[in-house]
MIPADO-17909 format. One line per field, with one value per residue (C-alpha): x, y, z; residue in three letters. Coordinates in pm, 1 decimal, always signed. Last residue first. Layout:
<atoms>
u: (X_...)
v: (Y_...)
w: (Z_...)
code: (Ala_...)
</atoms>
This chain:
<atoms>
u: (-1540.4_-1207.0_-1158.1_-1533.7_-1875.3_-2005.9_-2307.1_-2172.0_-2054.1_-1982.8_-1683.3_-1554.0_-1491.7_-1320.9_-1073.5_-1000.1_-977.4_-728.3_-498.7_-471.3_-394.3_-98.5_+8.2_+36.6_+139.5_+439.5_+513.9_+562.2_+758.4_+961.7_+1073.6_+1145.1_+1140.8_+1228.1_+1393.8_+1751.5_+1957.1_+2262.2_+2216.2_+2557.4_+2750.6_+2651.0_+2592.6_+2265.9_+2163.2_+2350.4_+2252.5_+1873.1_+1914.4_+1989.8_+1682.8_+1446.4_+1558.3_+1231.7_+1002.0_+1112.3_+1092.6_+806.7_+602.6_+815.7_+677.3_+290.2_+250.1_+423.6_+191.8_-142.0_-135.8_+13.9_-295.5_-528.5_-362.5_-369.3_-717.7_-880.7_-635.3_-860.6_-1177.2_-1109.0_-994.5_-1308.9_-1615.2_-1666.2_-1585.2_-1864.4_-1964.3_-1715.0_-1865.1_-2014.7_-2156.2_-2024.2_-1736.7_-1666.2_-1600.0_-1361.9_-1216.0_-1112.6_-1010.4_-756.8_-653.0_-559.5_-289.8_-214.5_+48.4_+321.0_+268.5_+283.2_+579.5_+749.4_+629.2_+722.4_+1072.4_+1172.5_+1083.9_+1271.2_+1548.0_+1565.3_+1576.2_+1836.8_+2086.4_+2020.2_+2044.9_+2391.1_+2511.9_+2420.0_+2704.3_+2484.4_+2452.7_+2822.0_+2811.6_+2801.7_+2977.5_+3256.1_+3296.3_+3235.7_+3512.8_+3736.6_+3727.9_+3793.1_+4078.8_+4230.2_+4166.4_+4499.7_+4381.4_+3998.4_+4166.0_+3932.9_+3655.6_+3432.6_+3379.6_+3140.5_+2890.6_+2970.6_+2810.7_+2568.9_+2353.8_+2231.8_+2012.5_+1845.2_+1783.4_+1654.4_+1414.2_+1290.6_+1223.4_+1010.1_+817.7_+661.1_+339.1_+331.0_-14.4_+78.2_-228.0_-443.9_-687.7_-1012.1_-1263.2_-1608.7_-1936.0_-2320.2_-2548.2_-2795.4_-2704.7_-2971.7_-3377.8_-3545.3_-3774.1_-3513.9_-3229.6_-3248.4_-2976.2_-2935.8_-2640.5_-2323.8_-2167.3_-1854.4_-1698.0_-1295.4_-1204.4_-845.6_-706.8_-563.9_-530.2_-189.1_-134.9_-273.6_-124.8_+215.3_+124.1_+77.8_+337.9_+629.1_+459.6_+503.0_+827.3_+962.1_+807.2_+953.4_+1294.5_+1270.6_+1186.9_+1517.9_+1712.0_+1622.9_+1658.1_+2014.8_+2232.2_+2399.4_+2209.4_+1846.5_+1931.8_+2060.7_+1728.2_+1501.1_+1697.5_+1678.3_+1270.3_+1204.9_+1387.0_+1077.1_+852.8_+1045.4_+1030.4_+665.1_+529.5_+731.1_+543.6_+222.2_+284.3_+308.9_+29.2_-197.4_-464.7_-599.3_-527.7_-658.0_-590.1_-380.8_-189.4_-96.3_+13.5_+263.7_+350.4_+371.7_+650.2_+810.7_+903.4_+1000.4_+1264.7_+1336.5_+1437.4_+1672.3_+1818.9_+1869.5_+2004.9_+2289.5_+2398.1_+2411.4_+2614.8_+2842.5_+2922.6_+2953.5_+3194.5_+3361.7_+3467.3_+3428.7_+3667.5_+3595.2_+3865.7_+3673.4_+3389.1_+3138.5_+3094.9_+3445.6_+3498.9_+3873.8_+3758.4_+3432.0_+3458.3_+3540.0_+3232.6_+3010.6_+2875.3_+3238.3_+3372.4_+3515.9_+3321.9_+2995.0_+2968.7_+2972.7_+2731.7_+2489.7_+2530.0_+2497.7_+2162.7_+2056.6_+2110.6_+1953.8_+1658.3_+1585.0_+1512.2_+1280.3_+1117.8_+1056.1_+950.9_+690.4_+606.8_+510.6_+285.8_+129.8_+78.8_-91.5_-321.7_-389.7_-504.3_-738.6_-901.0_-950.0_-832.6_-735.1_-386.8_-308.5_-328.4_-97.4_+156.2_+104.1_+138.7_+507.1_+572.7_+403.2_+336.7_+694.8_+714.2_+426.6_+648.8_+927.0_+781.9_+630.9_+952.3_+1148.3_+886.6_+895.1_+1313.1_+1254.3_+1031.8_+1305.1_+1648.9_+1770.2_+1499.1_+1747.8_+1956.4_+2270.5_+2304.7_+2332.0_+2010.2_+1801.9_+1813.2_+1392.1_+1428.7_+1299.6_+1573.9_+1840.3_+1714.3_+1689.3_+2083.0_+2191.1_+2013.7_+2314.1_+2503.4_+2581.9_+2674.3_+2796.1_+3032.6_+3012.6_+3151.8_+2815.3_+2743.0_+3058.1_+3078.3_+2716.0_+2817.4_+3128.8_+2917.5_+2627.3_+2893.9_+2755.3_+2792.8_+2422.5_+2171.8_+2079.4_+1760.3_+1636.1_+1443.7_+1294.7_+1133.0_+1016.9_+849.7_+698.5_+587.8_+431.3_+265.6_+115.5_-3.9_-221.7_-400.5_-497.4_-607.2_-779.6_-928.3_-1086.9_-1253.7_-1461.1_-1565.8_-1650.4_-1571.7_-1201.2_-1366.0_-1553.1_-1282.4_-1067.2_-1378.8_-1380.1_-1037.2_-1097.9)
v: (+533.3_+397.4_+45.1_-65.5_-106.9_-438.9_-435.1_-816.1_-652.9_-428.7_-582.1_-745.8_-355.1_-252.8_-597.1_-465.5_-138.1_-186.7_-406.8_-108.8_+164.9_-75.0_-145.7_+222.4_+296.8_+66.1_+135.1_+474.5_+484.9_+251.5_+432.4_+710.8_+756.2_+583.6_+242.8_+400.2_+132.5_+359.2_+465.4_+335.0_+543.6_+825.0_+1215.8_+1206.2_+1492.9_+1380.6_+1032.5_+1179.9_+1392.3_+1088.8_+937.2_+1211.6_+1181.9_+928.2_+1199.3_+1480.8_+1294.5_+1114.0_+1416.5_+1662.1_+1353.4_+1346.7_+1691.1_+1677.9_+1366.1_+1645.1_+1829.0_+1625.1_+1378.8_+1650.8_+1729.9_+1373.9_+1374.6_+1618.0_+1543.8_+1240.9_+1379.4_+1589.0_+1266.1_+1079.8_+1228.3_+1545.4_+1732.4_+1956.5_+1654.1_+1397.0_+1114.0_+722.6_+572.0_+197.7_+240.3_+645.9_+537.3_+244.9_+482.5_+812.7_+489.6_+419.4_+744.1_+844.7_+579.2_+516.1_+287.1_+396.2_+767.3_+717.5_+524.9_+826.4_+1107.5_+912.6_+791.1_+1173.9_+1298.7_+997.1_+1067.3_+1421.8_+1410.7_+1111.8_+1389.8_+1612.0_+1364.3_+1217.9_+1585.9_+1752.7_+1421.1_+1225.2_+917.4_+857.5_+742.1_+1046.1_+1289.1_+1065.4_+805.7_+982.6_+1270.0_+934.7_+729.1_+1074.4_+1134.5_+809.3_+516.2_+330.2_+52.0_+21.4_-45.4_-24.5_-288.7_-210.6_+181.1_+33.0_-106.4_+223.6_+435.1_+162.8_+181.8_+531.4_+376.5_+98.5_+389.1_+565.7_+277.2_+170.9_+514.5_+556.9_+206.8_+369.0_+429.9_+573.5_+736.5_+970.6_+1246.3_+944.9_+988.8_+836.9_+824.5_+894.0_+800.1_+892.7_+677.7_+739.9_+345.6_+125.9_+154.5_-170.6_-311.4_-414.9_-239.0_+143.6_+335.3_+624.1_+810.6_+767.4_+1027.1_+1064.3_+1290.5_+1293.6_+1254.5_+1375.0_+1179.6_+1226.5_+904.0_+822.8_+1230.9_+1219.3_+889.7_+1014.6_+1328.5_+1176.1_+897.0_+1191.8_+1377.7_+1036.0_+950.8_+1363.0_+1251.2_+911.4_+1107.1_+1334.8_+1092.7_+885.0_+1166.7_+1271.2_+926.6_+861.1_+911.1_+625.4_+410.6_+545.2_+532.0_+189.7_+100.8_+252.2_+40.1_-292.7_-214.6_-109.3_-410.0_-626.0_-407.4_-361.0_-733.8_-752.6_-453.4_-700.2_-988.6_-788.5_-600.5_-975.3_-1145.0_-823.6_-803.9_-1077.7_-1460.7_-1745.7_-1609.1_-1308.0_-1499.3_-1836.1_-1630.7_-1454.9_-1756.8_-1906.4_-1607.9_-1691.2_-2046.4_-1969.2_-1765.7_-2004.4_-2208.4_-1982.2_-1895.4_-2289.3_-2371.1_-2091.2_-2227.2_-2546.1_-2429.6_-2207.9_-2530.8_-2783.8_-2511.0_-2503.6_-2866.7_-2961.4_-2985.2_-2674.6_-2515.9_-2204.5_-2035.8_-1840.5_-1544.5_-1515.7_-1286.6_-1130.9_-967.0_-781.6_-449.3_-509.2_-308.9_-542.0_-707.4_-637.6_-921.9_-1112.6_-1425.8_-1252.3_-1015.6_-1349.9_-1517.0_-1194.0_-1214.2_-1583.1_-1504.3_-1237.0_-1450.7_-1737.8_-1581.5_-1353.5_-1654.6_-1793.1_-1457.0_-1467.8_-1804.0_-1699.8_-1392.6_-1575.0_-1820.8_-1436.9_-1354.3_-1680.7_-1620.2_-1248.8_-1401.0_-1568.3_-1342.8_-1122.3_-1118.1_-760.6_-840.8_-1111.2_-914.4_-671.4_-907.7_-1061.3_-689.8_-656.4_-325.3_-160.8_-518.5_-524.5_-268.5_-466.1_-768.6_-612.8_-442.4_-795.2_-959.6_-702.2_-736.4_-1122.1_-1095.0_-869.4_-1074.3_-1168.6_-1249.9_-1364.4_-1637.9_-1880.3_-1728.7_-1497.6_-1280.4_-970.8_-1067.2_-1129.5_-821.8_-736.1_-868.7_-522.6_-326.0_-561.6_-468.8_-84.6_-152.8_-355.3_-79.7_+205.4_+111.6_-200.3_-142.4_+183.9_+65.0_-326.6_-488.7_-632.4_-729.9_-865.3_-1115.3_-1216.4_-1318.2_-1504.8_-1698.2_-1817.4_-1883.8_-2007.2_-2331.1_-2434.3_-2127.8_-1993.6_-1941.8_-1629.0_-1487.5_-1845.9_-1776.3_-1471.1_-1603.5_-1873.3_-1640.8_-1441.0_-1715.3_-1777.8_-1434.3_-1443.0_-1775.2_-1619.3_-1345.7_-1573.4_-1775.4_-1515.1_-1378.3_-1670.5_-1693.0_-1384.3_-1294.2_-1198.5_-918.2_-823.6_-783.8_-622.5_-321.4_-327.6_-206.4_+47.8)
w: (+133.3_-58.7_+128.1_+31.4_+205.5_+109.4_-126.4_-239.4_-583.2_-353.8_-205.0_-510.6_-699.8_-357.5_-421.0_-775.2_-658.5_-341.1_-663.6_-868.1_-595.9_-461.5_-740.4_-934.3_-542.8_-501.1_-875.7_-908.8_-544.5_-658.5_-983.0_-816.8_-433.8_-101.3_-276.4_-191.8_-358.4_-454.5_-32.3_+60.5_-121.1_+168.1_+129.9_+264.6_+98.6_-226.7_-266.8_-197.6_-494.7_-707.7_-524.6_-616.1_-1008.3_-1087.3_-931.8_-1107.0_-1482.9_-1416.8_-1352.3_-1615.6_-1865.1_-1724.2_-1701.0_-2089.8_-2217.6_-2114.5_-2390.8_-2690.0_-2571.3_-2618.3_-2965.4_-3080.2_-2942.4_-3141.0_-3483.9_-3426.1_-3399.0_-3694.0_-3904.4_-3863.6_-3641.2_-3644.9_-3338.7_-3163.8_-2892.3_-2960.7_-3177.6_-3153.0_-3463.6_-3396.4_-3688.4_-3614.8_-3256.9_-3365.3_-3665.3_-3380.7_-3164.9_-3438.9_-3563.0_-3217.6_-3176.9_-2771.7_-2729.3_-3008.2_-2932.3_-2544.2_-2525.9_-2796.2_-2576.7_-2202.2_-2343.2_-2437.9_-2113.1_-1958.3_-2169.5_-2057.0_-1657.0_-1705.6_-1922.5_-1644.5_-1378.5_-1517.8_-1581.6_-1252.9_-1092.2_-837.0_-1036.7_-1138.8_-1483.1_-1666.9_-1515.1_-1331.5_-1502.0_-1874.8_-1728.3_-1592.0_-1914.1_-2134.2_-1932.8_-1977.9_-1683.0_-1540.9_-1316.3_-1463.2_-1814.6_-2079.4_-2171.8_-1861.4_-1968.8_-2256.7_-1982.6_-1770.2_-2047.4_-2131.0_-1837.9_-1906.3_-2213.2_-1967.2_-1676.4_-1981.4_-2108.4_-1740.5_-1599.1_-1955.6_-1854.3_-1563.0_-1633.7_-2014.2_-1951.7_-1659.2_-1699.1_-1773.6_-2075.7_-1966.3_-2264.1_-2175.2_-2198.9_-2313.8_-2467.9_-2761.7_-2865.8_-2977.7_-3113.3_-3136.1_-3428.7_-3682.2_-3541.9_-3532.4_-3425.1_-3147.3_-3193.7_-2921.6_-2763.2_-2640.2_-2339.8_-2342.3_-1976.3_-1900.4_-1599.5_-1236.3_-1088.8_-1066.8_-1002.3_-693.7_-539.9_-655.0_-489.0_-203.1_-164.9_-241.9_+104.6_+275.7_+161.6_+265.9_+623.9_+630.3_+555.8_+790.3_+1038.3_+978.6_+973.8_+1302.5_+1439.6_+1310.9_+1035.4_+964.2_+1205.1_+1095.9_+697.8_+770.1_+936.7_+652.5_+411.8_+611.2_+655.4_+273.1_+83.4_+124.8_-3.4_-329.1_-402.8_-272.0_-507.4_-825.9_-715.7_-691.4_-1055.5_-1232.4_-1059.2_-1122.2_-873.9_-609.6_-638.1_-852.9_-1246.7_-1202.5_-845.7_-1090.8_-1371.7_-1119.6_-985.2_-1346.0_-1398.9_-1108.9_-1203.1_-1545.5_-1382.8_-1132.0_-1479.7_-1585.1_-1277.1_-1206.1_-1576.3_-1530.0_-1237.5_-1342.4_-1662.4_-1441.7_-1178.0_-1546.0_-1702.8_-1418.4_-1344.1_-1007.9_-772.8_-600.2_-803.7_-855.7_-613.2_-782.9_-505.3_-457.8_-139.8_-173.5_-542.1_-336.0_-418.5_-799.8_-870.3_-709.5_-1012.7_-1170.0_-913.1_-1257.1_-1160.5_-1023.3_-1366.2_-1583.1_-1397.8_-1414.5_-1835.9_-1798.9_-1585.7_-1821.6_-2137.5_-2024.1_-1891.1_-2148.1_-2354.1_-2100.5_-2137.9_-2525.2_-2529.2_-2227.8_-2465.7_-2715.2_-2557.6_-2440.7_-2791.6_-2877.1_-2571.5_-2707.8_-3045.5_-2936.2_-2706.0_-2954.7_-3252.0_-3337.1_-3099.6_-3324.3_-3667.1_-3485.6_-3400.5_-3785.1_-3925.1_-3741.7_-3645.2_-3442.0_-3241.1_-3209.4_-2928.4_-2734.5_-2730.3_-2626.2_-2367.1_-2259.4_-2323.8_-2071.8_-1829.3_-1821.6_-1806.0_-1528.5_-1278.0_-1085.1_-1219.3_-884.5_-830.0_-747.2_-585.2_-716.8_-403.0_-643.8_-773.5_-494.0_-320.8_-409.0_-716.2_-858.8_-653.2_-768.7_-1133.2_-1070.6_-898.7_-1259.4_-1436.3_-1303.9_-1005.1_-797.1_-468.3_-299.2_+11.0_+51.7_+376.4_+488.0_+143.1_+57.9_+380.7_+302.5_-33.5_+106.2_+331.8_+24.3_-192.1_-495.4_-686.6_-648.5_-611.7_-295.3_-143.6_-50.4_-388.0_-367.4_-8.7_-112.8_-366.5_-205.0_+104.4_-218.8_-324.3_-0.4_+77.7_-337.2_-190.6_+156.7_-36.1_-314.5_-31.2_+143.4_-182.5_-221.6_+154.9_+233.8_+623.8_+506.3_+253.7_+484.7_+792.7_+544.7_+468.7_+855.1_+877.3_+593.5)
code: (Unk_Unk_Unk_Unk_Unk_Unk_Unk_Unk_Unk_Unk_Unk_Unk_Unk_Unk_Unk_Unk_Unk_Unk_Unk_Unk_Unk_Unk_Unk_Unk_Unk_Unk_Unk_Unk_Unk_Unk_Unk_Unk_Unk_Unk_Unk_Unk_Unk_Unk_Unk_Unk_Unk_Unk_Unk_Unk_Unk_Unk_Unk_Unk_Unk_Unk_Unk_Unk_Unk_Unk_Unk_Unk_Unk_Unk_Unk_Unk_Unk_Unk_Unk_Unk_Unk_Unk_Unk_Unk_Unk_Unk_Unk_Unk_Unk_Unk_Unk_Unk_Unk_Unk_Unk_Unk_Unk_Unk_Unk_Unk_Unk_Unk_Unk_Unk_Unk_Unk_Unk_Unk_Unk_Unk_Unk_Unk_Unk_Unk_Unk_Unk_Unk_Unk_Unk_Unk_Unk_Unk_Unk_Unk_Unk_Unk_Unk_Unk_Unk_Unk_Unk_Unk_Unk_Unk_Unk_Unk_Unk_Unk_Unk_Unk_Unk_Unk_Unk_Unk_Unk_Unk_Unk_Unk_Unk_Unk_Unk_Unk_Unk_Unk_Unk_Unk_Unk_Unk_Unk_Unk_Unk_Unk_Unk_Unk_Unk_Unk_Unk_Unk_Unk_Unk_Unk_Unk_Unk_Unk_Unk_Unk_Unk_Unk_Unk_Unk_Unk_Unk_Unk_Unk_Unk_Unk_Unk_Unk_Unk_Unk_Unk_Unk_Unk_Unk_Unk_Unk_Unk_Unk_Unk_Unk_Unk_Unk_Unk_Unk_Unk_Unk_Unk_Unk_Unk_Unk_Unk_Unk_Unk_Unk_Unk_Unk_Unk_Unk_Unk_Unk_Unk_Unk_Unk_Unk_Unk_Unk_Unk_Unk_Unk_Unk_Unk_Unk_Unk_Unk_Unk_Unk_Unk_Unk_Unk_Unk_Unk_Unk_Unk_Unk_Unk_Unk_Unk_Unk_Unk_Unk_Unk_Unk_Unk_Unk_Unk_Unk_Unk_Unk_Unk_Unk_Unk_Unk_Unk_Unk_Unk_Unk_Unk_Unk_Unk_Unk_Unk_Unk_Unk_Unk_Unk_Unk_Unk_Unk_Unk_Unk_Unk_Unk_Unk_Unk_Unk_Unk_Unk_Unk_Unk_Unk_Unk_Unk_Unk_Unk_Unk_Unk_Unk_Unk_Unk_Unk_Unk_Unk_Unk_Unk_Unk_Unk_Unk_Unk_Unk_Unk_Unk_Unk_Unk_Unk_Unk_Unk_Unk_Unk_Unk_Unk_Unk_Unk_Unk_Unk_Unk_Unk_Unk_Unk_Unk_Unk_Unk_Unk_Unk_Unk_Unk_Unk_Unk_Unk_Unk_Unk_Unk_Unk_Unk_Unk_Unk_Unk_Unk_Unk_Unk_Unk_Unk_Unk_Unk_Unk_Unk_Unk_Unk_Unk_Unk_Unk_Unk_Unk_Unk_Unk_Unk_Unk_Unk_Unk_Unk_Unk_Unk_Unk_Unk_Unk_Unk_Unk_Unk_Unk_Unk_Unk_Unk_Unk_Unk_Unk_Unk_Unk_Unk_Unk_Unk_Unk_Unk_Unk_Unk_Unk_Unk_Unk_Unk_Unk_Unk_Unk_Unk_Unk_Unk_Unk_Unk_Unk_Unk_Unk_Unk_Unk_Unk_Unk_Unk_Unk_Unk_Unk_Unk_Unk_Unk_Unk_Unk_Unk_Unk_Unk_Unk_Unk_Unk_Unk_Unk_Unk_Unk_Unk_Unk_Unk_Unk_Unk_Unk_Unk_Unk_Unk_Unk_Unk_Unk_Unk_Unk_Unk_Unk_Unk_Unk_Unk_Unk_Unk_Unk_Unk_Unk_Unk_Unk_Unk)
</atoms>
């Protein structure tokens, strides 16, 4: 593997998109650091070094994704999120509306109008996010009233606060659309997936503070058990990532003017996890608006419904939260999966260029073929998802500490460290022996 780096440094192409892709990321990093004007760069130090249990529900998977950014309001707070968010979006409507799905049928015309879309889409995510995040920081409920004696948003300053929450607003926004042409800037220039690297560097960077609180909490034993219980979660991430279903096909020999065509033999790859990781995403979303309705009652004298929904429902370690998380996510992985992958369609496309499944007819057997293989091999994939994304709410327990809510050791992390990580290894492998180089995977 070390000499498979040394290769692809000694090539001069692909050196420069590495050394391209590392200084984007010291750019983003650098953004995801810097403050943003009318903030309180001192008193949100102060809160974080004083702060027992964080942010809980989506707002910790979004702090996670920023990599700390957003609950130090900087200038890249929101992340990458808001792009996500569109892109889901996005792909959701396609079902729907016949013009999305026109566009996606065109080609690569049609995909660049979709994208234009979704950069709208984002920077409109952007505004409401960030004013939704501004909001939090000025009533303290982004750090769960913790921090009310460390204002993060600063009044009487002497400038009027609508103009300080209006700047503020404008910068997230716009280091928004900053990070998404990053991430456009490392697909087209760079190495791998602009969008899935920024997000791998986000949760990267939060690994060595974590792994050191974990070690002065708890100490060295602790520590290692830990790392050992990452590295066995790593593994069979890694192996189910790439476990798939191949469907064999085989295509009839046709006669074109004087040339015979087709009579080849493929496969289609159905992946054991197929949704990825946007089920983690929709239920972590869903179990977000408990506490988001629990914020217009009175925190100082909750009813007894307030308190069972707070702490059953909200509260991340209670056998009803995981339970309820456990079931959303299988439920998110069978309807993702349905509205991504339509069997009737590539049943028609192989039908359409004479192409068949060896002892299926082609048409409406073939696909009532692979709705039923997909059926098959979606619940793997959901009970998958589902155990590994409720590893950290069992981690909250073992360790038995608030401070852990942004344990970024298992779940969603996890899926996407190594999704990433595998992704972007191939794409540079696939380089290498283009230029009979050996590659990282031999």
């Amino acid at each position: 593997m070390l000499s498979a780096f040394l290769s692809a440094f000694r090539t001069p192409d692909l050196r420069k998109k590495l050394l391209f892709t590392v200084g984007i990321i010291a750019v983003y990093r650098l953004g995801a650091t810097l403050p943003s004007p009318g903030v309180s760069y001192g008193n949100v130090q102060k809160c974080l070094d004083t702060l027992q249990g964080g942010s809980t529900g989506v707002l910790n998977l979004l702090d996670l994704f920023s990599g700390g950014a957003l609950l130090q309001l900087s200038v890249f707070a929101l992340g990458i999120m808001p792009y996500i968010t569109a892109s889901i979006i996005l792909q959701l409507l396609t079902v729907v509306i016949p013009r999305l799905e026109q566009l996606r049928k065109e080609g690569q015309a049609g995909q660049a109008k979709i994208t234009q879309y979704t950069r709208y889409l984002t920077l409109g995510l952007g505004i409401l996010q960030s004013s939704a995040f501004v909001a939090l920081a000025r009533s303290g409920q982004l750090f769960n009233n913790q921090c009310d004696q460390f204002p993060i948003v600063p009044k009487g300053t002497g400038i009027p606060d609508w103009l300080t929450l209006t700047i503020l607003v404008m910068t997230m926004t716009a280091g928004t659309g900053v990070v998404m042409w990053l991430g456009e800037l490392i697909t087209d220039r760079g190495v791998g997936n602009g969008m899935s690297v920024l997000i791998f560097t986000s949760i990267a960077a939060r690994l060595p503070s974590e792994g050191w609180k974990i070690k002065t909490t708890k100490g060295w034993g602790m520590f290692f058990l830990v790392i050992a219980l990452v590295l066995l979660v790593i593994t069979a991430v890694t192996f189910i990532e790439q476990a798939q279903r191949r469907i064999p096909v085989q295509y009839a020999k046709r006669m074109i003017g004087r040339r015979m065509y087709g009579g080849t033999s493929t496969y289609i790859p159905l992946k054991v996890n197929q949704a990825g990781v946007i089920p983690v995403i929709f239920a972590s979303s869903l179990l977000y608006l408990p506490q988001l309705i629990l914020q217009f009652f009175d925190q100082n004298n909750p009813g007894k419904t307030q308190a069972w929904i707070q702490n059953h429902i909200v509260k991340a370690s209670a056998p009803e939260h995981i339970a309820i998380y456990f079931l959303l996510i299988i439920f998110f992985t069978y309807f993702y999966v349905s509205i991504t992958f339509n069997p009737t369609e590539v049943a028609d496309n192989m039908k359409k260029y004479g192409g068949f499944v060896p002892g299926i007819r082609p048409g409406k057997p073939t696909a009532e073929y692979l709705d039923f293989i997909l059926s098959r091999i979606t619940l793997p994939g959901a009970l998958y998802l589902g155990i590994i994304a409720i590893l950290p709410n069992f981690f909250f327990i073992w360790l038995d500490n608030q401070q852990f809510q942004n344990f970024p050791f298992g779940g969603t992390a996890v899926l996407i460290m190594v999704g990433v990580g595998l992704e972007t290894v191939k794409q540079i492998e696939s380089q290498l022996m283009q230029r009979n180089y050996e590659g990282f995977l031999r």
